[in-house]
N, C-alpha and C positions, 0 to 999 in steps of 0.2 A: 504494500500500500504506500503509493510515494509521498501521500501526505500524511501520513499517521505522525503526530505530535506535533503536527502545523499550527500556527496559535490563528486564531481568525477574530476580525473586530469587524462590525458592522457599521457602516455610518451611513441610518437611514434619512429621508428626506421623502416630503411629500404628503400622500396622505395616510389614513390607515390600512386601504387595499394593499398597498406599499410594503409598509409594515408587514404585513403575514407573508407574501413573497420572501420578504429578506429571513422572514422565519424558517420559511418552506427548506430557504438555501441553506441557512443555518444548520436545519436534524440532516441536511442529506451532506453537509460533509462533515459534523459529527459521525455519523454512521461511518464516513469512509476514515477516522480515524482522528480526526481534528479539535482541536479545543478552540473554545469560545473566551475570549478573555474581553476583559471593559472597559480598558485600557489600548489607545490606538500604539502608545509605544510599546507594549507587549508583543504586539501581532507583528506574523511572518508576512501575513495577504491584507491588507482591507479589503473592503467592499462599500464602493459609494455607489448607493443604492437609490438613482436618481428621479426627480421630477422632469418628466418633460412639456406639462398641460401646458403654462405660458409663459411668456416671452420671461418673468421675474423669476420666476424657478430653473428654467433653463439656465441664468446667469449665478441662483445660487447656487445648483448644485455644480457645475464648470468651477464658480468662486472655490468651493469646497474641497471639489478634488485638489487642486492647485498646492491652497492651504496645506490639507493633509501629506500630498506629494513631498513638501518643502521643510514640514515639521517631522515627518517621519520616511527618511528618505533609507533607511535600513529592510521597508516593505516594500512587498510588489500589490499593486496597486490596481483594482480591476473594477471598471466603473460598468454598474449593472443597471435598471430599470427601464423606467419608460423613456428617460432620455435617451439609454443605448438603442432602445426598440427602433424607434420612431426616426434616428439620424444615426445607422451603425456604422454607413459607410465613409459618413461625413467624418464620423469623431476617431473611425479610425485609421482616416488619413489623414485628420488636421491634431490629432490628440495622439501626437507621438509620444509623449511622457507617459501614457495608458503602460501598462501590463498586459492588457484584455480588455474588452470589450463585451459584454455581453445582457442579451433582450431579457424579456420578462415573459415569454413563454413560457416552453419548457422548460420550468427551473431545475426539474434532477441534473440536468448536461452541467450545472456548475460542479460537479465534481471530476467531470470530462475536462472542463477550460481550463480548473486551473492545476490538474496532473498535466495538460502538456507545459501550462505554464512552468510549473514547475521541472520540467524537465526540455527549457531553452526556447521554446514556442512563444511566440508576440497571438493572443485570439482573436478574434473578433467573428463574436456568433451572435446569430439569431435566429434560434432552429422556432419551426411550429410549434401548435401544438399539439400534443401527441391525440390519437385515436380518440381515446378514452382519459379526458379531460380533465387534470386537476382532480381525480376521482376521492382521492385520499391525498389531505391535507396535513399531514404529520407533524409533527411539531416538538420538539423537545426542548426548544429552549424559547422565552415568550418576551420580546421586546417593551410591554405594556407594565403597567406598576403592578407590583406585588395585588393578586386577587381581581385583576381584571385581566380581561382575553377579548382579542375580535374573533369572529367566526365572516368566513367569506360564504356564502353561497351560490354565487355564480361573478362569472368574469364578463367582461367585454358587454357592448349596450345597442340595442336594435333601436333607439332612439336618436334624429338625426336631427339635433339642434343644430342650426346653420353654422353656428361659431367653435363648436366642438369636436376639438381631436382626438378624443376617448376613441373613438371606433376608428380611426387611422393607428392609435397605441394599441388598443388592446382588442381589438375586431370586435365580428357580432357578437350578441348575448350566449351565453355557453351555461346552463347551468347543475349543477354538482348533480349528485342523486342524494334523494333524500336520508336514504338509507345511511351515506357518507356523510351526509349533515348530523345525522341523531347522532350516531356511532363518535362522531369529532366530540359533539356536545358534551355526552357521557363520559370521557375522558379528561374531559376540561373541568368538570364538575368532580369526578372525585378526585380532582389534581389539586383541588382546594380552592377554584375559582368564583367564585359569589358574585359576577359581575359581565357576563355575556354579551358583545353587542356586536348585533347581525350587521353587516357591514354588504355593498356591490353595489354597481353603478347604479340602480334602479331596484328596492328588495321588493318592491312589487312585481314587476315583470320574470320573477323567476318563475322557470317552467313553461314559461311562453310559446316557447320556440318549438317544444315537443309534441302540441297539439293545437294551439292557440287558446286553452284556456286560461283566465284568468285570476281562478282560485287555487293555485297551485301554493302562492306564497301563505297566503290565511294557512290552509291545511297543515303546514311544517310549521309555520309559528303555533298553533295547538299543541302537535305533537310535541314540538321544545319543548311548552311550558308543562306539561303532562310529566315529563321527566322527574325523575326523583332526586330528592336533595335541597340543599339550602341554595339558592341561587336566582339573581333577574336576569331580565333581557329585557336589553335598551335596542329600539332600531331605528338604524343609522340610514338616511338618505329614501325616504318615496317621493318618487315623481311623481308632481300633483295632476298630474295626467293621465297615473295607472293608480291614484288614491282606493283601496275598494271600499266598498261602499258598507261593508257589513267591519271592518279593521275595529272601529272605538267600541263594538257590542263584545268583540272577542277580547279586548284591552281589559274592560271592564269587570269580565268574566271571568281572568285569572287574578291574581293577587302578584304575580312572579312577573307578571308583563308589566314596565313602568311605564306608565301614561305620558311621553315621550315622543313628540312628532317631530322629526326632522324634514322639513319640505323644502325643496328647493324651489321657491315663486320666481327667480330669478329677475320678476320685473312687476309691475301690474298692469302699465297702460297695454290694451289689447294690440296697439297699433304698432310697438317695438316687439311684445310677445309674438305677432305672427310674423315680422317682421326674423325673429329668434329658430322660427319654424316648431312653436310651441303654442298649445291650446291656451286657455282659460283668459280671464280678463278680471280688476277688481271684483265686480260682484262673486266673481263665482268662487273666489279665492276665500273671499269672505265669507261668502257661503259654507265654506268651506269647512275654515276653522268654528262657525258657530257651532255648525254639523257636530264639530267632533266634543267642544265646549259644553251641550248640549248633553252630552252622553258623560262626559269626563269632564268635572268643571274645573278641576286641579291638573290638566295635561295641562303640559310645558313644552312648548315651540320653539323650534331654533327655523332658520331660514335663510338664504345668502339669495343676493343680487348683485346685478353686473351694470356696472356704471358707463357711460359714453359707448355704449352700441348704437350706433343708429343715429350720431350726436343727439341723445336723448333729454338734455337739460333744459327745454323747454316747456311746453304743457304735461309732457311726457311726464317727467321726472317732478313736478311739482303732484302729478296725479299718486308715483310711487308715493312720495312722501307723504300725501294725504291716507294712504293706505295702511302706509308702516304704523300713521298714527291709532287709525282706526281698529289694527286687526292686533295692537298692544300682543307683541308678539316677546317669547323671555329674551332669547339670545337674536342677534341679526351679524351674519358675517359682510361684508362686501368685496368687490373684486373690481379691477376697471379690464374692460373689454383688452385683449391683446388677437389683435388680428394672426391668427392663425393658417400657413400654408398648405394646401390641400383641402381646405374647409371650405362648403359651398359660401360662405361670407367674407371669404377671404379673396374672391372672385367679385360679387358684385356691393359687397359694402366698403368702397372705396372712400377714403377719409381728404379731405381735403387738404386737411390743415392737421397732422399725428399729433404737434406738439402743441397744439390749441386745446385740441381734443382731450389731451393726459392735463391738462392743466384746469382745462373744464371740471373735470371727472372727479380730481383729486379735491374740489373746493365742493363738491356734491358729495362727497363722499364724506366727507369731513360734517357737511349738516346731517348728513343720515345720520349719521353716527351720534352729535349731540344729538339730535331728538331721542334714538334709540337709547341712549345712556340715563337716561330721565325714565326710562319707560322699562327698562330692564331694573331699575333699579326698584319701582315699582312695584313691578312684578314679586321679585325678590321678598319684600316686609311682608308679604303674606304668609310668610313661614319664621318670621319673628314671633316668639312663645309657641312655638309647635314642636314635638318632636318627630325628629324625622333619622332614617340611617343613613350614616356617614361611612363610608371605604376609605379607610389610614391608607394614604398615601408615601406619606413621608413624616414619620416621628421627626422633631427636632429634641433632643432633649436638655440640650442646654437652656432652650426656653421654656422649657415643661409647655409645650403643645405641637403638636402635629400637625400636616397638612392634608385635607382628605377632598370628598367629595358626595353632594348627599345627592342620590337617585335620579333627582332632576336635574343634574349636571353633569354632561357625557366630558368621558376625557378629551384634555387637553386643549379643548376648544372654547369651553363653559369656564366661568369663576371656581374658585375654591372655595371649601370650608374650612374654616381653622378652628381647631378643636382646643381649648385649653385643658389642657390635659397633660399626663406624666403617663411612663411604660404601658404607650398603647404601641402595637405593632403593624410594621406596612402587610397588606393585605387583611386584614381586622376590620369585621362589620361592626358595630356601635351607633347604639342608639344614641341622642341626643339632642338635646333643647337650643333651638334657634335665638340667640339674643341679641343680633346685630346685624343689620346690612353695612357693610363696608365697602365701598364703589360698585364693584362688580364680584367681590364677595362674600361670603357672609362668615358668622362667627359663634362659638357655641361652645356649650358643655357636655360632660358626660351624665347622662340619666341614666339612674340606679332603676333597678328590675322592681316594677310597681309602680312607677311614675305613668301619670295621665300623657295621652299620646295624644 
């Protein structure tokens, strides 16, 4: 085994689809003999394990490698993801300092790249992918905090928003079998995990593509929640295009499901939306969330939008912000458009003026954001004097409190809680009483077993 006792460091980037990739790579060359260390100057190989969606990630993950190249020049260096996918030929004739190269396909062939690497070979791959699809998701080692895990359930997205590269990086929708989902689940849960979140481009459209039905993803979110053991499940990302219709009655139904809608609105006025090559418009959106409000008056909404599409800052983008106000949504991400190569928008939504545009964008985005900061914070004090469970993050204990997160806040993207507290431990459920909003977020104690919830 030519890598047996190779140290390996991960240095992820992007989002959390990403994430479980680099994990994928992770157990298959532990399996072929490799240790994991968490330290980049420990490692034999990095792996910069890239974003390629827009034009700002493309330059930090490039920024990255660079960096890492520079500080740890004792590694070989092998830049993997969607930015190898989507530009392999480019980066591996203009990214001579590379080691390898390699796509986010077929990830077992990384234990192929870097034994030639390691035995005098420059790679650059980007195989398909196999037959039989990402079927078994293995996992041995988990990039997420102590007590949280993503679970993917399918790849690649049969949705063809005009400005999006996702199906240029990662093709049509592919998704797992369910069987492969329960089976992952079950392993995650007696691994000690309390904190499950179903993670793909679209987790409604799973199953789509095998018959055209639509309740494929409801039926595997039941069976999840049916599983035995202590554990929720947060989900990450429905397009509000394949929203179902029956989701807040099944949310309601279990107690392990957290009433947690991730939608991506991406806009509201209908006129940039079709313009986007996307259904719905304010009302329906609105419709939307009451729908679910109506069923779940305590779900929590996150949501992202894309700023200067379409130069959108005129009645347009006064209509979003009238929206953002109205549909008092918890979390709100934004993006500003980055015209994309190969994308039907990248063809006929031709910019005049790029640097007027980013400049527009950046001062719209900027008021999004105060209104939303008002309004997320909002949101927030309704769980002041509530108990709610928090997931230990990261104990501090020089400060006697830790850093966690309670239910309604998905990692990494959501605020924190901060627990005052002494020898709690990372991955540790804990109950606790809400007694502070703090910008974006909140602040609390431990409640002893009998306290009013």
């Amino acid at each position: 085994m030519a890598l047996k006792g190779k140290h390996i460091y991960v240095e992820n980037l992007g989002c959390a689809k990403n994430q479980v990739d680099a994990e994928v790579m992770l157990h298959e060359l532990e399996h072929a003999g490799c240790i994991v260390v968490e330290q980049a100057a420990d490692a034999d190989y990095i792996l910069v394990n890239t974003c390629g969606f827009i034009e700002s990630a493309r330059k930090e993950s490039i920024d990255s490698f660079f960096s890492l190249k520079e500080e740890f020049p004792q590694a070989s260096i092998v830049v993997t993801g969607c930015l190898s996918q989507r530009y392999a030929n480019e980066l591996g004739a203009d990214l001579v300092e590379a080691d390898g190269i390699f796509g986010n396909r077929n990830l077992r062939d990384i234990v192929n790249v870097l034994e030639k690497i390691e035995n005098g070979e420059r790679m650059v791959a980007t195989p398909e992918y196999p037959a039989i699809d990402r079927e078994y998701d293995e996992r041995a080692t988990l990039l997420s905090f102590p007590g949280s895990a993503y679970l993917k359930i399918s790849e690649g997205c049969d949705h063809r928003c005009r400005y999006c590269a996702i199906p240029l990086i990662r093709g049509s929708l592919r998704s797992r079998p369910q069987k492969a989902i329960i089976e992952e689940a079950q392993r995650l849960i007696v691994s000690g995990i309390k904190e499950i979140n179903l993670i793909a481009q679209d987790l409604a459209s799973y199953g789509k593509e095998w018959d055209g039905k639509t309740d494929h993803f409801t039926k595997l979110l039941v069976e999840l929640a049916s599983l035995e053991g202590d554990f929720r499940i947060r989900m990450l990302y429905i397009h509000p295009d394949t929203f179902p219709s029956d989701l807040p009655e099944i949310v309601a139904r279990y107690p392990n499901i957290i009433p947690y809608f991730d939608i991506p609105f991406q806009h509201a006025s209908k006129q940039v939306l079709r313009a986007m090559g996307r259904t719905g418009d304010t009302q329906s959106y609105l419709h939307l969330i009451e729908t679910i409000r109506s069923v779940l008056p305590d779900a929590t909404f996150r949501s992202t939008f894309m700023l200067g599409f379409t130069n959108d800052s005129g009645e347009a983008f006064e209509e979003l912000e009238q929206f953002i106000i109205k549909a008092r949504l918890d979390w709100v991400g934004t993006f500003i458009y980055s015209r994309e190569e190969g994308t039907p928008a990248y063809k006929d939504n031709k910019i005049a003026d790029y640097r007027k545009m980013i400049k527009q964008a950046k001062l719209d985005q900027k008021r999004l954001l105060d209104v939303q900061e008002s309004i997320t914070r909002e949101r927030l004090s309704r769980f002041v004097g509530r108990t709610v469970e928090v997931l230990i993050e990261e104990p501090i204990e020089q400060e006697d409190l830790a850093i966690g997160r309670m239910l309604h806040q998905a990692p990494e993207v959501d605020g924190s809680t901060v627990v005052m507290a002494r020898d709690l431990l990372a991955g540790q459920l804990v109950r606790c009483g809400i007694t502070k909003v703090n910008g974006n977020d909140l602040e609390a104690v431990i409640v002893r077993n009998g306290a009013n919830s």
